[in-house]
C-alpha positions as CSV (number, residue, x, y, z in Angstrom):
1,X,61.0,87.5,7.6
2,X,57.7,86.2,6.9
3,X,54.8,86.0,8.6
4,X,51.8,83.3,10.0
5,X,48.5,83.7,9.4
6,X,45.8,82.2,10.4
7,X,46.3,82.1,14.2
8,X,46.5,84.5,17.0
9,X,48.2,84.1,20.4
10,X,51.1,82.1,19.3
11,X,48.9,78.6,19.7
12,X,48.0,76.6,16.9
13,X,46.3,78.0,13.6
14,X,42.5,77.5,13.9
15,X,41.6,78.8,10.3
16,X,40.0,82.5,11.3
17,X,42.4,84.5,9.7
18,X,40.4,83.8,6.0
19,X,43.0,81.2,5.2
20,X,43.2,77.2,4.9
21,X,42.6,75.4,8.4
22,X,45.6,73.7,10.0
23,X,45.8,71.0,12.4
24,X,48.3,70.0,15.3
25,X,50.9,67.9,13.9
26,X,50.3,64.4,14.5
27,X,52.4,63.0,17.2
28,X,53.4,66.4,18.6
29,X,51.5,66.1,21.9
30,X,51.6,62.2,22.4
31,X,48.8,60.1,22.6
32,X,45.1,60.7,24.6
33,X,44.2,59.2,27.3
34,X,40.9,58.3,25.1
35,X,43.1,56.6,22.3
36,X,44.7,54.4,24.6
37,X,41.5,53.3,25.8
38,X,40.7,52.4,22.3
39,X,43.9,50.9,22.0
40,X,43.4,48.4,24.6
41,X,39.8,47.5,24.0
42,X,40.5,46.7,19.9
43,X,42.8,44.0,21.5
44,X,40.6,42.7,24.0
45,X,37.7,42.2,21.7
46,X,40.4,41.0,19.6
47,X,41.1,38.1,22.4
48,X,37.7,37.6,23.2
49,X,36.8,37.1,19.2
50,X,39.6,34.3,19.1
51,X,38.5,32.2,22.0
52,X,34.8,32.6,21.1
53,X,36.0,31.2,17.4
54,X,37.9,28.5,19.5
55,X,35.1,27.4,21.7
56,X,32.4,27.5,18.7
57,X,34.8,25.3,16.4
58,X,35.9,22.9,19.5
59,X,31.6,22.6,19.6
60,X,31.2,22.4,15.9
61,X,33.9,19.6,15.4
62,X,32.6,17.2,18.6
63,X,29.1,17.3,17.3
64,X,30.1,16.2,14.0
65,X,33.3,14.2,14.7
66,X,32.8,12.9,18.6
67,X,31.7,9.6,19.6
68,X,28.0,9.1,17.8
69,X,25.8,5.9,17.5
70,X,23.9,5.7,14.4
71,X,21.8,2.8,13.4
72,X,19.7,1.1,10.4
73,X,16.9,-1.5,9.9
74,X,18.2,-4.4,7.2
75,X,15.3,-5.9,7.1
76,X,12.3,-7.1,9.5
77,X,10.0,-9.7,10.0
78,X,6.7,-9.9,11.3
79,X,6.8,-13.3,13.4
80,X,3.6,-13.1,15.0
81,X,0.5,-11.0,16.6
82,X,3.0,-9.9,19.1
83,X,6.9,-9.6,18.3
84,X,8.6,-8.3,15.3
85,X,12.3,-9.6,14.4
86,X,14.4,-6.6,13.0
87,X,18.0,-7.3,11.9
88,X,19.5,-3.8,13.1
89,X,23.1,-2.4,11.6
90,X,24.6,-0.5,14.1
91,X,27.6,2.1,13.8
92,X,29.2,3.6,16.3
93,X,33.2,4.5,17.6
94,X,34.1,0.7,19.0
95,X,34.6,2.1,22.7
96,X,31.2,4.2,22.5
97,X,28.0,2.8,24.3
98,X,24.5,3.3,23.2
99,X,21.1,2.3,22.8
100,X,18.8,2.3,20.0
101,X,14.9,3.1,20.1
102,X,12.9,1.1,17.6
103,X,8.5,1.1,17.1
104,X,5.9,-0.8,15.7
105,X,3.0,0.3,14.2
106,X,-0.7,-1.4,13.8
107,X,-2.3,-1.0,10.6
108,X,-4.3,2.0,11.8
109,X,-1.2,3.6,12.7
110,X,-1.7,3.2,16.3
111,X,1.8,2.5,18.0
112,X,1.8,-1.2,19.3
113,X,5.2,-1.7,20.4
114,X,8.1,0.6,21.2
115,X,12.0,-0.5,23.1
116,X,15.2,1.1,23.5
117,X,17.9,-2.1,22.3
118,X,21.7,-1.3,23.8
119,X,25.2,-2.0,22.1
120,X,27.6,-2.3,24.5
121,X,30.0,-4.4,22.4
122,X,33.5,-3.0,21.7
123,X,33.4,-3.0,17.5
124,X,32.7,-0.1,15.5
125,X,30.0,-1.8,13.3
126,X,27.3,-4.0,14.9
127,X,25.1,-6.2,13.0
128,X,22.3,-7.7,15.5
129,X,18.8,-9.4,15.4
130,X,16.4,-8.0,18.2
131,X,13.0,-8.9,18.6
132,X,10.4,-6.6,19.7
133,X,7.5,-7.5,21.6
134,X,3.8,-6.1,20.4
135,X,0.0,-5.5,22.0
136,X,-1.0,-6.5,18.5
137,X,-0.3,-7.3,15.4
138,X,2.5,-4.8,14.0
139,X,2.2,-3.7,10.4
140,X,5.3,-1.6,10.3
141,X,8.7,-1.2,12.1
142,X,10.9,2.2,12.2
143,X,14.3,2.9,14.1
144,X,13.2,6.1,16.1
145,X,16.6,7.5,16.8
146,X,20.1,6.0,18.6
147,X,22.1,8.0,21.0
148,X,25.3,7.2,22.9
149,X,25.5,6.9,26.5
């Protein structure tokens, strides 16, 4: 017969008896009531981490792919002290409404004449000649932003 060291009282070896420490055999007494707590929180992060990627690339794909208006001057024209013509280019999804803001400078850089112009038509690209009125003679016109409705 040979004998165990290493443990006394017939329970598992806890390494006292000068030789190598042991463990309990993995599996032997099931699983704790702290590992299945583990268990079940890994797979609800898990979840959670999927529809937060879900929501942030449904979010990420609209702002760059949904429904946007976007314009550009072609050219303008200074027609008198107070109206500027400005042929605007207009791009946009054809069912999308939307305005675009456009501003006039004087030559001291005081602004002289500002308007938000819609596009309501149903075509994707617009091309359009507004006219914006003035307090004075405008030196300069700039298309401050468009934005859909």
């Amino acid at each position: 017969m040979t004998a165990v060291s290493g443990g006394t009282g017939g329970g598992p070896a806890t390494g006292g008896g000068g030789g190598a420490a042991t463990t309990v055999p993995e599996g032997r007494y099931g699983r704790t009531a702290d590992e299945r707590i583990d268990r079940k929180l890994k797979v609800v992060g898990a979840v959670l981490g999927v529809l937060a990627l879900g929501v942030l690339g449904w979010f990420g794909y609209d702002s760059i792919a949904g429904s946007k208006v976007s314009g550009e001057i072609i050219k303008s024209d200074i027609v008198s002290d107070t109206s500027v013509e400005v042929h605007l280019e207009v791009h946009k999804k054809a069912d999308a409404n939307g305005y675009c803001t456009l501003r006039s400078q004087a030559e001291d850089g005081s602004e002289v004449g500002r308007a938000d112009f819609r596009f309501d038509q149903d075509k994707g690209r617009i091309d359009k000649v507004v006219t914006l009125r003035t307090a004075e003679r405008a030196t300069s016109v700039e298309l401050v932003s468009c934005h859909k409705d």
